[in-house]
C-alpha positions as CSV (number, residue, x, y, z in Angstrom):
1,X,-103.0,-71.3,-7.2
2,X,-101.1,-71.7,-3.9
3,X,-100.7,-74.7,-1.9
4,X,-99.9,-75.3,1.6
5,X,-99.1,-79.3,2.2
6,X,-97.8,-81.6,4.5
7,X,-94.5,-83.8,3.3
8,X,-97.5,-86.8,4.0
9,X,-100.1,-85.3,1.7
10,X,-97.4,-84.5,-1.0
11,X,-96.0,-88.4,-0.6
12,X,-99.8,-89.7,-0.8
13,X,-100.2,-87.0,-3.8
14,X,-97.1,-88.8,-5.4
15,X,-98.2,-92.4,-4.9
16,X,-101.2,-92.2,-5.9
17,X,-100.0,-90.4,-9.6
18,X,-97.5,-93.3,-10.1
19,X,-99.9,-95.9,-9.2
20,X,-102.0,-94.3,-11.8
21,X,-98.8,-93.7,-13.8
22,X,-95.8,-95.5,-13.2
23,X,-92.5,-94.1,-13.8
24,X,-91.1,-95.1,-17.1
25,X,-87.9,-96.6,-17.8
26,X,-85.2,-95.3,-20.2
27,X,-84.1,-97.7,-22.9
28,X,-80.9,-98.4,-21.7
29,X,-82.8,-99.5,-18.4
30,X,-80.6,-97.2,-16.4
31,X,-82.6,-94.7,-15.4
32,X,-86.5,-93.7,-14.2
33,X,-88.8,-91.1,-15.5
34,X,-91.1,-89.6,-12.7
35,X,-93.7,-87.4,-14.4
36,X,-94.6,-85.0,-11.1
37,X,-98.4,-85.1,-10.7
38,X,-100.4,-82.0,-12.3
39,X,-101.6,-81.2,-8.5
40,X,-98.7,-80.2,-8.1
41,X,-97.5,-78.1,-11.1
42,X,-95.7,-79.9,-14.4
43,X,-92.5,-81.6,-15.4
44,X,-90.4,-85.0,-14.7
45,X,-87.7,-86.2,-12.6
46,X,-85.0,-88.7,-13.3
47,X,-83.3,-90.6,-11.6
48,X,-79.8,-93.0,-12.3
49,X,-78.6,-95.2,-10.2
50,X,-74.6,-94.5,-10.5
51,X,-73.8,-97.3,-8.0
52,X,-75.4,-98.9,-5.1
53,X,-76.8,-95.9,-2.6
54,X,-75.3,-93.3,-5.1
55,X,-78.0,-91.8,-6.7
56,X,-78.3,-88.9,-9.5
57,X,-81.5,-86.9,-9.3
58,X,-82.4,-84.5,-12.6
59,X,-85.4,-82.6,-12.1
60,X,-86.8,-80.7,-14.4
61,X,-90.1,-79.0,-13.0
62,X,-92.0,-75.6,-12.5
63,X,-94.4,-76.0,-9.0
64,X,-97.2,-73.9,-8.3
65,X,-96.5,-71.8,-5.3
66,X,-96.1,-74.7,-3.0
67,X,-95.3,-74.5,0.9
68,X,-94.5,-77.9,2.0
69,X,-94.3,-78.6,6.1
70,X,-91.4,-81.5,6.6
71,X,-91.5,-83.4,9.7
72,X,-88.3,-84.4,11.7
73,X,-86.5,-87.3,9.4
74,X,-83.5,-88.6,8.7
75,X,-81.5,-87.0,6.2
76,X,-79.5,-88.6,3.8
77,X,-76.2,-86.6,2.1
78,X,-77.4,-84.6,-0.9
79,X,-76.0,-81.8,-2.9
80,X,-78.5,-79.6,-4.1
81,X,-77.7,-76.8,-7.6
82,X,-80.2,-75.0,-9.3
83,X,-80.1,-73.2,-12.0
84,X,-83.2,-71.6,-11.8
85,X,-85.7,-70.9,-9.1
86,X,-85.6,-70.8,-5.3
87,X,-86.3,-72.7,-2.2
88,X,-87.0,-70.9,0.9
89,X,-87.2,-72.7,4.2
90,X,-86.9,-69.3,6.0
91,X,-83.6,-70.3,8.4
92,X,-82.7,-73.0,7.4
93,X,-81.6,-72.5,3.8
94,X,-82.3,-70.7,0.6
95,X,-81.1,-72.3,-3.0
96,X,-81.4,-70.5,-6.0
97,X,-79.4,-70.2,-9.1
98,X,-76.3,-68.1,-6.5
99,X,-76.4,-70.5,-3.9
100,X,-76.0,-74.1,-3.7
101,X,-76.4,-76.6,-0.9
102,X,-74.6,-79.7,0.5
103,X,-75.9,-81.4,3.8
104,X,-77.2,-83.9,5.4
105,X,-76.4,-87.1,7.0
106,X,-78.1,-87.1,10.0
107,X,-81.6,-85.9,11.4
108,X,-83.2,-83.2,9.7
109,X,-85.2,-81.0,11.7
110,X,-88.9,-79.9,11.1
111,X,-89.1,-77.2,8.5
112,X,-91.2,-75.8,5.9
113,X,-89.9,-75.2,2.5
114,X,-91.4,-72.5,0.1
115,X,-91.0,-72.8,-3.5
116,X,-92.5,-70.1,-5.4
117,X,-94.0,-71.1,-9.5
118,X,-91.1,-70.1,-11.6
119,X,-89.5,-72.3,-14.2
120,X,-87.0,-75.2,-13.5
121,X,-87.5,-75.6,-9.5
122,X,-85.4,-77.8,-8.2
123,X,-87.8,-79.3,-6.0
124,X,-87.8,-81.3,-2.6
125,X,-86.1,-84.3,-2.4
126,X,-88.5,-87.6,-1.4
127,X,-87.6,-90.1,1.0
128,X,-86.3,-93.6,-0.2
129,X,-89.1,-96.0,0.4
130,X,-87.3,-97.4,2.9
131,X,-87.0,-94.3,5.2
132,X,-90.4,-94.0,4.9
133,X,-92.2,-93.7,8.4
């Protein structure tokens, strides 16, 4: 099944799944466990907090065909690998397991992203709550 979302229905998609199933924490209290809703496809996330505003991201997912429209929004650094998979936002960037990404810091234009079901997708990154609109 394909879907075709807004980043505001994926967000409300995401809330609503932790507020049915909040992220758990690892036993050394240093990292979450995101378990991505099963609208969406299946897998987890995790996240480690290395030092204040440094954050490691692990994702470890497999989407349905998802196209998600991002609005304008400010854009924090991020490096981006994958090791399997792609993401297509037509001409802005395409990742796969080649080609890697580092930007950011700034405003991030509108764009829609395009990840196709196949194992592993590194997926979209979510906003902080705080940059939240």
């Amino acid at each position: 099944m394909s879907l075709d979302l807004t980043f505001e229905q994926v967000e409300e998609i995401f809330d609503e799944a932790e507020h049915h199933c909040p992220p758990a924490i690892s036993i050394d209290r240093l990292e979450l466990i995101h378990p991505l809703p099963s609208q969406l496809g299946n897998g987890y996330s995790r996240s480690i907090e290395l030092c204040p505003g440094l954050e490691l991201s692990i994702f470890h997912e497999t989407y349905q065909d998802l196209t998600v429209r991002e609005p304008e929004k400010p854009h924090l650094i991020q490096f981006k690998v994958l090791l399997s998979g792609i993401e297509d936002s037509g001409d802005h960037v395409l990742i796969n397991a080649e080609q890697s990404y580092i930007g950011g810091s700034g405003m991030q234009r509108s764009l829609t992203v395009f990840m196709p079901r196949s194992p592993k997708t590194f997926p979209r990154q979510r906003r902080p709550r705080e940059l939240r609109g």
